[in-house]
N, C-alpha and C positions, 0 to 999 in steps of 0.2 A: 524643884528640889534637887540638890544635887545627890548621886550617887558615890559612895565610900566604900572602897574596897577595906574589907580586915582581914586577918591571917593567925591565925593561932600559933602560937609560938611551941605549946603543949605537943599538938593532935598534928596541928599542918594543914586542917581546914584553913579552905581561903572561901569566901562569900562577899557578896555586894550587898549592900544597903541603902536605900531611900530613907536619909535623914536631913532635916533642915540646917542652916547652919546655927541657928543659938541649939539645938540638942548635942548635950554632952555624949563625948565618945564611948561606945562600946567597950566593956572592960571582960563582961563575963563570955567563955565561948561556950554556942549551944548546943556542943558536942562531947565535950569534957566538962564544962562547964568550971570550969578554971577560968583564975582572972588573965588571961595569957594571950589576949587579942591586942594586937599595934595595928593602925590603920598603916596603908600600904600604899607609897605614893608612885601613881600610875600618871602617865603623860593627860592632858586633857584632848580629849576625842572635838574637833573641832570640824562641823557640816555648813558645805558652801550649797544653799537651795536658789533656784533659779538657772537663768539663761544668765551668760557672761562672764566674769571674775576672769579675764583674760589679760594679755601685754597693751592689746588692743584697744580695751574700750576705752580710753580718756583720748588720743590721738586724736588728730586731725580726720574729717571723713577720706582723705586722701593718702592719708597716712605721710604728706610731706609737708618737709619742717619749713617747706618755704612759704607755706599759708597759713603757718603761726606766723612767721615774722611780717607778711603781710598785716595781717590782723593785730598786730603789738605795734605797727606804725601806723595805723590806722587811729587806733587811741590814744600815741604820744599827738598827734597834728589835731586833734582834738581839743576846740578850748579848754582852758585847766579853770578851774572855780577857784577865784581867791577868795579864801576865807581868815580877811582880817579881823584880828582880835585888837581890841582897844585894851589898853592894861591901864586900869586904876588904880592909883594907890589906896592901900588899906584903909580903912578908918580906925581912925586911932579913939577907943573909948576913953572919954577922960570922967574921973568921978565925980566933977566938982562944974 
């Protein structure tokens, strides 16, 4: 569930909340309790978990561009598979 920051427009309480997104927005605040709450839009907090997320990981294990290009002529000198299509004409439904 995502968390909603709101701010009272009244009082100047600011608070979070654990709300789904079909539950309608908070209107009353529960400090003045006035309808004077606008939700407040705050950056999304975005966590990288694990080992990696570097410049590195998708490279070569060599890190040179010459054992890509190796390997990219490797698989053009590679039979190609032809895959001929025969094209039939439509058939024509006739009613009669």
């Amino acid at each position: 569930m995502p968390v909603y920051t709101y701010r009272c427009e009244n009082c100047g309480i600011q608070f979070e909340r654990h709300q789904s997104f079909t539950d309608a927005p908070l209107k009353t605040c529960p400090e003045c309790r006035k309808k004077a709450l606008k939700k407040v839009i705050t950056p999304t907090r975005i966590i990288f978990k694990g080992s990696g997320f570097y410049a590195t990981d998708h490279k070569s294990p060599s890190g040179d561009i010459s054992s890509i290009k190796k390997a990219d002529s490797k698989k053009e000198s590679a039979p190609k598979e032809s895959a001929a299509v025969e094209s039939k004409p439509a058939k024509s439904e006739s009613s009669e």
